[in-house]
Each structure stands twice: as C-alpha cells, then as structure tokens.
C-alpha positions as CSV (number, residue, x, y, z in Angstrom):
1,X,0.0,0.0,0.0
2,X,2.7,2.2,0.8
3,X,4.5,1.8,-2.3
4,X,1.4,3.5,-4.2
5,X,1.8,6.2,-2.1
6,X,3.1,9.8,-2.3
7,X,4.2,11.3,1.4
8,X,4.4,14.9,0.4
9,X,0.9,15.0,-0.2
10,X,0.8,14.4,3.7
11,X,4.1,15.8,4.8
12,X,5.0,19.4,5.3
13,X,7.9,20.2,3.3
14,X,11.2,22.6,3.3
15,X,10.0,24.3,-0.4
16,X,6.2,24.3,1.2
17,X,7.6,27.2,3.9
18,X,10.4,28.4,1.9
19,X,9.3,28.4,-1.6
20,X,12.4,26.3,-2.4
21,X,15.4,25.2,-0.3
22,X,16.6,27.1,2.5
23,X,19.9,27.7,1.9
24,X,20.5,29.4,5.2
25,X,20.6,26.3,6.6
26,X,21.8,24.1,3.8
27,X,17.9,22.2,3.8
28,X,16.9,21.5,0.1
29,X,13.7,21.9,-0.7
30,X,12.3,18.4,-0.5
31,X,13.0,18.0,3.0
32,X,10.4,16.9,5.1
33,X,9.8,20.0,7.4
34,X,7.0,18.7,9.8
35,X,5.3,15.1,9.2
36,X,1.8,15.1,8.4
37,X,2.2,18.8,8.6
38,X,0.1,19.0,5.2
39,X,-3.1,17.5,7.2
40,X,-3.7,20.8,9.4
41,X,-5.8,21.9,6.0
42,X,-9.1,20.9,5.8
43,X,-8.7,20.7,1.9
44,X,-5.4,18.8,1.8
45,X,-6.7,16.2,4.3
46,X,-9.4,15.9,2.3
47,X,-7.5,15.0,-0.7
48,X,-4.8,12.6,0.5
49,X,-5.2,8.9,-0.1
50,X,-5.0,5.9,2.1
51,X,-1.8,5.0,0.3
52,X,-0.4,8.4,0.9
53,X,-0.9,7.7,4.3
54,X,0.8,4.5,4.5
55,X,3.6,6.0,2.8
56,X,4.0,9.2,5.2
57,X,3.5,6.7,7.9
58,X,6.6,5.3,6.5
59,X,8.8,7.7,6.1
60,X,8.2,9.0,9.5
61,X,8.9,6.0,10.9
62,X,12.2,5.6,8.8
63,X,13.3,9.5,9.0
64,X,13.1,8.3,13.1
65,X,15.0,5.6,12.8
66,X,17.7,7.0,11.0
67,X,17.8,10.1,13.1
68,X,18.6,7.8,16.5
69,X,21.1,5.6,14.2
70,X,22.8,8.7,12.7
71,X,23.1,10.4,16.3
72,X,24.4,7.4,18.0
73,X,27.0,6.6,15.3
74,X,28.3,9.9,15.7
75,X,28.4,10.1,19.3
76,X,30.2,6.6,19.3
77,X,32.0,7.8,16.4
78,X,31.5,5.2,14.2
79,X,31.1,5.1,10.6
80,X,29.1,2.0,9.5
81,X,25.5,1.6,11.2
82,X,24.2,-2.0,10.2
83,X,20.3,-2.2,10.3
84,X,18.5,-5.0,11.0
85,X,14.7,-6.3,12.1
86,X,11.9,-7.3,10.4
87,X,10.9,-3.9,10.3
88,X,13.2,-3.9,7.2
89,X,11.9,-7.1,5.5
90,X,11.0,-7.0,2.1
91,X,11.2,-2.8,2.8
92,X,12.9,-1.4,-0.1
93,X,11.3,1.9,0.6
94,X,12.6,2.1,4.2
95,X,16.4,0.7,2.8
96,X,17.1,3.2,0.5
97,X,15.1,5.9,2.6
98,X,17.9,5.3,5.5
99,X,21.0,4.5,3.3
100,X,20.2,8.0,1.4
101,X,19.7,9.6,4.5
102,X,22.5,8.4,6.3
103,X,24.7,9.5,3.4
104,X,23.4,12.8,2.9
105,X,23.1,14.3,6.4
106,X,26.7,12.8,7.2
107,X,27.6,14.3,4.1
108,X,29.2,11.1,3.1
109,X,30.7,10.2,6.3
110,X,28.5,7.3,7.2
111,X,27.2,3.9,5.3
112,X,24.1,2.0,6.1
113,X,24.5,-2.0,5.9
114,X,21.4,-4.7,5.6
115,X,21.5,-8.0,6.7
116,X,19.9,-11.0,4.9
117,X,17.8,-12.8,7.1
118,X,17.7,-9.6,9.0
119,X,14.9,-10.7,11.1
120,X,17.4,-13.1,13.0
121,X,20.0,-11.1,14.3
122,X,18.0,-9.2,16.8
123,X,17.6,-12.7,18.4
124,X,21.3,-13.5,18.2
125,X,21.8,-9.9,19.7
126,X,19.4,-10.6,22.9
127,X,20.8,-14.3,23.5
128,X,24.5,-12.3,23.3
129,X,23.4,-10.1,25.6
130,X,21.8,-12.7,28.1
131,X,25.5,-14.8,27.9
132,X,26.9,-11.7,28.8
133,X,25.1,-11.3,32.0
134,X,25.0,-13.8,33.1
135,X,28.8,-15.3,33.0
C-alpha cells in the first residue's frame, strides 16, 4: 500500500515554507519539514489517499530511525551503522530511505549496511546479551 503512495501529499515540506530550499541552513527543498504537517488543511486532508498515508506513515517511521542511528553513530563515532529487524523485510522503501539519509546528512561520512535474514540477528543480539550477563 505504501508503495502506491506519495508522502508529500501528507508531509509538510522545506520548499512548502520556503518556496524552495533554505539555503541558510543548507535544507533542500524536498525535506520533510513537519510530518503530516500538510493535514492541518481541511482541503489537503481531504485530498490525500490511504496510500499516501501508508507512505508518510513510513517515512516518519524511517526519518526516526535514522535520526537515533545517525546520532548514536556519531556520538560513538563510528562510521558504519548495520540495520537489522523485520521492520526492514521485504522494505525497499525504508532501505534506501535510510541508506540516502544516512549518506546525505553525514555528508558522506556514514554507510548503512542490511543483513539478509535480518529478522534473525536481533535474536542473536538478545541471546549475546543474556551470555553476557549472566557469565
């Protein structure tokens, strides 16, 4: 459903307030500026589809993710973050969503890595995790 979807229909953008990027502070224009931020107006929440929905949905969810992954590689200074979960199953919008993002806000500094069998690993993380607290 998602994929069929168009999240600036929903989301608030950079060129929405600005008119175009704001070079001020080095934001391009399609930046999301507030999520859902379109659906304060009556006429644009009016006009927005289901699948525009899913899709904002998404990318909120995403932009979240990769904002905690970008700030704790930074602050552990790190410069590959390796994503894994379900969550990212068969999620070709959310993988390139974070390995873009990731790459342009660290303005090339950091790399996002997927697993296959992703869904595993935070299992194999937890049972580490257990070993290690109780040896």
């Amino acid at each position: 459903m998602a994929s069929l979807g168009d999240s600036t229909n929903v989301d608030k953008l950079v060129r929405d307030i600005y008119g175009g990027d704001y070079e001020r502070f080095g934001l391009p224009g399609y930046a999301v500026a507030s999520s859902f931020g379109n659906m304060m107006s009556k006429e644009k929440r009016d006009s927005v589809s289901k699948e525009d929905l899913a899709r904002a949905t998404l990318v909120t969810i995403t932009n979240n993710i990769g904002s905690i992954a970008r700030m704790c590689a930074v602050n552990e200074n790190i410069n590959r973050v390796v994503f894994v979960g379900n969550f990212l199953r068969i999620n070709t919008i959310s993988t390139k969503l974070l390995a873009y993002a990731l790459e342009y806000w660290s303005k090339g500094q950091l790399k996002a890595f997927f697993l296959e069998h992703e869904g595993y690993f935070g299992a194999v993380g937890a049972l580490l995790e257990l070993l290690t607290t109780i040896t």
